[in-house]
C-alpha positions in Angstrom: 10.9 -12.2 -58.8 13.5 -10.7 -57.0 15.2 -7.4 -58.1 17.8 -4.7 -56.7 16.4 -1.5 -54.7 19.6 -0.3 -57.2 17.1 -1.9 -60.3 14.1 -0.4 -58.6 15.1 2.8 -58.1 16.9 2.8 -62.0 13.7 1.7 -63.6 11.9 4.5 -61.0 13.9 7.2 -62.5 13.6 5.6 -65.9 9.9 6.5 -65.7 10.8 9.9 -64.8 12.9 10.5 -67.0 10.1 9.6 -69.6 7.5 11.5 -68.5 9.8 14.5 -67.9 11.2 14.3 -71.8 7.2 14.1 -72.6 5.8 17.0 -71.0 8.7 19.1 -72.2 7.1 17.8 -75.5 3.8 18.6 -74.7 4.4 22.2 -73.7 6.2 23.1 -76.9 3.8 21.8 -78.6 1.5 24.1 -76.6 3.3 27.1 -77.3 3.6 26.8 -80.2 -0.2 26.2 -81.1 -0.7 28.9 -79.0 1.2 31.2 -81.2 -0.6 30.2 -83.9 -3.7 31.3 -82.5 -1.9 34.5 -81.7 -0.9 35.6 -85.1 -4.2 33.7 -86.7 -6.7 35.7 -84.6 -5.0 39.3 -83.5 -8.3 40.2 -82.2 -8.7 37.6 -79.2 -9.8 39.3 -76.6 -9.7 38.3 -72.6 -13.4 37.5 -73.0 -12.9 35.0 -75.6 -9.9 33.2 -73.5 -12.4 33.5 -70.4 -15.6 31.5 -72.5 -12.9 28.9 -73.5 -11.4 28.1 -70.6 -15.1 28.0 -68.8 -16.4 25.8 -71.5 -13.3 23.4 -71.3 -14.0 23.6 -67.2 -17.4 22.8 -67.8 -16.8 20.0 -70.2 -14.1 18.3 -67.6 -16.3 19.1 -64.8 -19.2 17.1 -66.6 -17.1 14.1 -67.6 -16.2 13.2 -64.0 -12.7 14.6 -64.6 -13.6 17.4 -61.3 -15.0 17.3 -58.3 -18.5 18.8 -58.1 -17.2 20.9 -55.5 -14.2 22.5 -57.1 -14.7 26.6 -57.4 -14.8 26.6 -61.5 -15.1 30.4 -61.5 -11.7 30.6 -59.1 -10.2 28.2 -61.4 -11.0 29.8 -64.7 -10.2 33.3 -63.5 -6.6 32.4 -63.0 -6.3 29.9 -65.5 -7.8 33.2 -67.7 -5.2 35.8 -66.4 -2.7 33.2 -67.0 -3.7 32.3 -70.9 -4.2 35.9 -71.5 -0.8 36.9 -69.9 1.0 34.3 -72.0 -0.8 35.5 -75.5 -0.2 39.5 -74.4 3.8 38.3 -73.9 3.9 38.9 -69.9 7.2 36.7 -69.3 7.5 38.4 -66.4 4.8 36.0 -64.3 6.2 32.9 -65.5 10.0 33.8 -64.4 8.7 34.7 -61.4 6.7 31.2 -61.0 9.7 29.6 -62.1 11.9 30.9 -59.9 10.1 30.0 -57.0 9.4 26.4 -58.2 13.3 26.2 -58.6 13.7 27.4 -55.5 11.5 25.3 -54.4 13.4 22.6 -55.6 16.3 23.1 -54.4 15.0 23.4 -50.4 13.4 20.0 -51.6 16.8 18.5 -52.4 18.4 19.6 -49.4 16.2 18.3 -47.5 16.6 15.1 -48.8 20.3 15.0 -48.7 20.1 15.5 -44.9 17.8 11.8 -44.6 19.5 9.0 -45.0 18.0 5.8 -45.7 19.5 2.8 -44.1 18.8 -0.3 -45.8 20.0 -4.0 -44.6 21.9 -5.9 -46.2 20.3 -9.6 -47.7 22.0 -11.9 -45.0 21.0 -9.7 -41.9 17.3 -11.2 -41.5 19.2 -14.5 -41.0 22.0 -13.5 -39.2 19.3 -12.2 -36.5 17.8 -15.3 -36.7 20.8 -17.3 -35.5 21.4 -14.9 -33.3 18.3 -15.2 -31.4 18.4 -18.6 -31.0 15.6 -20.7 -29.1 14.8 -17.5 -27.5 11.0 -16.7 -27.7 10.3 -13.9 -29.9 9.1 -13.9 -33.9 10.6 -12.2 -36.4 8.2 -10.8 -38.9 9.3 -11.1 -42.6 
Protein backbone atom coordinates (compact mmCIF):
# COMPACT_ATOMS: atom_id res chain seq x y z
CA UNK A 1 0.00 0.00 0.00
CA UNK A 2 1.16 3.11 -1.25
CA UNK A 3 0.04 6.47 0.26
CA UNK A 4 1.04 10.42 0.00
CA UNK A 5 3.79 11.96 2.44
CA UNK A 6 0.68 14.72 2.01
CA UNK A 7 -1.73 11.55 3.52
CA UNK A 8 0.96 10.64 5.91
CA UNK A 9 1.65 13.66 7.33
CA UNK A 10 -2.58 14.55 7.40
CA UNK A 11 -3.25 11.34 9.19
CA UNK A 12 0.14 12.35 11.49
CA UNK A 13 -1.47 15.53 12.60
CA UNK A 14 -4.84 13.83 12.74
CA UNK A 15 -3.36 11.90 15.64
CA UNK A 16 -2.21 15.04 17.18
CA UNK A 17 -4.91 16.66 16.86
CA UNK A 18 -6.63 13.79 18.95
CA UNK A 19 -4.48 13.48 21.60
CA UNK A 20 -4.22 17.27 21.95
CA UNK A 21 -8.30 17.68 22.16
CA UNK A 22 -7.87 14.73 24.89
CA UNK A 23 -5.56 15.93 27.32
CA UNK A 24 -7.16 19.28 27.19
CA UNK A 25 -9.99 16.90 28.41
CA UNK A 26 -8.18 15.32 30.90
CA UNK A 27 -6.84 18.43 32.62
CA UNK A 28 -10.31 19.91 33.06
CA UNK A 29 -11.36 17.14 34.30
CA UNK A 30 -8.42 17.37 36.73
CA UNK A 31 -9.22 20.69 37.84
CA UNK A 32 -12.03 20.37 38.37
CA UNK A 33 -11.80 17.23 40.73
CA UNK A 34 -9.27 18.99 42.22
CA UNK A 35 -11.62 21.76 43.28
CA UNK A 36 -13.76 19.52 44.67
CA UNK A 37 -11.30 18.25 46.96
CA UNK A 38 -10.66 21.88 47.74
CA UNK A 39 -13.99 22.97 48.88
CA UNK A 40 -14.76 19.24 50.27
CA UNK A 41 -11.73 19.09 52.62
CA UNK A 42 -10.72 22.97 53.61
CA UNK A 43 -8.30 21.44 55.99
CA UNK A 44 -5.80 19.58 53.52
CA UNK A 45 -2.73 20.41 54.56
CA UNK A 46 0.85 20.12 52.59
CA UNK A 47 1.43 16.93 54.50
CA UNK A 48 -1.46 15.23 53.32
CA UNK A 49 -0.69 16.28 49.41
CA UNK A 50 3.01 15.06 50.30
CA UNK A 51 1.67 11.21 51.71
CA UNK A 52 -0.45 11.14 48.40
CA UNK A 53 1.73 11.90 46.02
CA UNK A 54 4.51 9.48 47.80
CA UNK A 55 2.01 6.70 47.99
CA UNK A 56 0.88 7.20 44.24
CA UNK A 57 5.01 7.26 43.50
CA UNK A 58 5.35 4.28 45.38
CA UNK A 59 2.45 2.43 43.90
CA UNK A 60 3.85 3.44 40.05
CA UNK A 61 7.27 2.70 41.14
CA UNK A 62 6.10 -0.86 42.24
CA UNK A 63 4.08 -1.70 39.15
CA UNK A 64 7.11 -1.31 36.83
CA UNK A 65 5.64 2.00 35.67
CA UNK A 66 9.47 3.81 37.09
CA UNK A 67 12.73 3.10 36.98
CA UNK A 68 14.23 1.71 40.30
CA UNK A 69 16.56 4.37 40.08
CA UNK A 70 14.41 7.42 39.60
CA UNK A 71 14.91 9.96 42.90
CA UNK A 72 11.05 9.43 44.32
CA UNK A 73 11.76 11.99 47.09
CA UNK A 74 12.97 14.70 44.26
CA UNK A 75 10.04 13.83 42.30
CA UNK A 76 7.42 14.00 45.01
CA UNK A 77 8.86 17.19 46.51
CA UNK A 78 8.08 19.10 43.38
CA UNK A 79 5.25 17.27 42.31
CA UNK A 80 4.08 18.36 46.19
CA UNK A 81 4.95 22.15 45.89
CA UNK A 82 3.27 22.01 42.69
CA UNK A 83 -0.25 20.23 43.91
CA UNK A 84 -0.15 22.35 46.91
CA UNK A 85 0.55 25.59 44.86
CA UNK A 86 -2.41 24.78 42.55
CA UNK A 87 -4.94 24.01 45.68
CA UNK A 88 -3.53 27.38 47.76
CA UNK A 89 -4.41 29.39 44.08
CA UNK A 90 -0.63 30.30 43.17
CA UNK A 91 -1.38 31.09 39.33
CA UNK A 92 1.57 32.85 39.34
CA UNK A 93 3.96 29.46 38.91
CA UNK A 94 1.96 28.11 36.21
CA UNK A 95 1.99 31.49 33.98
CA UNK A 96 5.35 31.56 34.46
CA UNK A 97 5.76 27.71 33.22
CA UNK A 98 3.61 28.54 30.53
CA UNK A 99 5.19 31.25 29.36
CA UNK A 100 8.31 29.67 28.99
CA UNK A 101 6.88 26.51 27.29
CA UNK A 102 5.31 29.04 24.78
CA UNK A 103 8.26 30.48 24.35
CA UNK A 104 9.60 27.54 23.94
CA UNK A 105 7.51 26.90 21.25
CA UNK A 106 7.83 29.34 19.32
CA UNK A 107 12.13 29.07 19.07
CA UNK A 108 10.95 25.40 18.18
CA UNK A 109 8.86 26.67 15.18
CA UNK A 110 11.41 28.92 13.95
CA UNK A 111 13.70 26.63 13.85
CA UNK A 112 11.84 24.45 11.83
CA UNK A 113 10.78 27.00 9.33
CA UNK A 114 14.55 27.59 8.58
CA UNK A 115 14.97 23.43 7.46
CA UNK A 116 13.66 22.57 4.52
CA UNK A 117 12.90 19.15 3.58
CA UNK A 118 13.55 18.21 -0.01
CA UNK A 119 11.65 15.37 -1.14
CA UNK A 120 11.91 13.73 -4.84
CA UNK A 121 9.55 13.54 -6.87
CA UNK A 122 8.03 9.61 -7.98
CA UNK A 123 9.72 9.45 -11.52
CA UNK A 124 13.28 10.70 -10.28
CA UNK A 125 14.49 7.03 -9.01
CA UNK A 126 13.92 6.06 -12.72
CA UNK A 127 14.96 8.93 -14.38
CA UNK A 128 18.43 8.23 -12.60
CA UNK A 129 18.26 4.93 -13.70
CA UNK A 130 18.17 5.76 -17.43
CA UNK A 131 20.44 8.14 -16.80
CA UNK A 132 23.10 5.99 -15.65
CA UNK A 133 22.92 3.73 -18.17
CA UNK A 134 25.25 0.46 -18.45
CA UNK A 135 27.48 2.29 -16.17
CA UNK A 136 28.55 0.23 -13.16
CA UNK A 137 27.08 1.48 -10.04
CA UNK A 138 23.71 0.27 -7.91
CA UNK A 139 21.19 2.16 -6.97
CA UNK A 140 19.69 1.26 -3.65
CA UNK A 141 15.91 1.50 -3.41
Amino acid sequence: MQISLDQFLGAIMSRVDNLEATIDDLRLRTNIAMRLVKSAVPQLTKDDVERAVSEELEVTKEAGMMEENDEIEAISEKLTESIYGWLEGDVSELREKMDAYRKKLQEAMEAEKSKVIDVAPAGFVNQLGQEIGNKKGKIVF
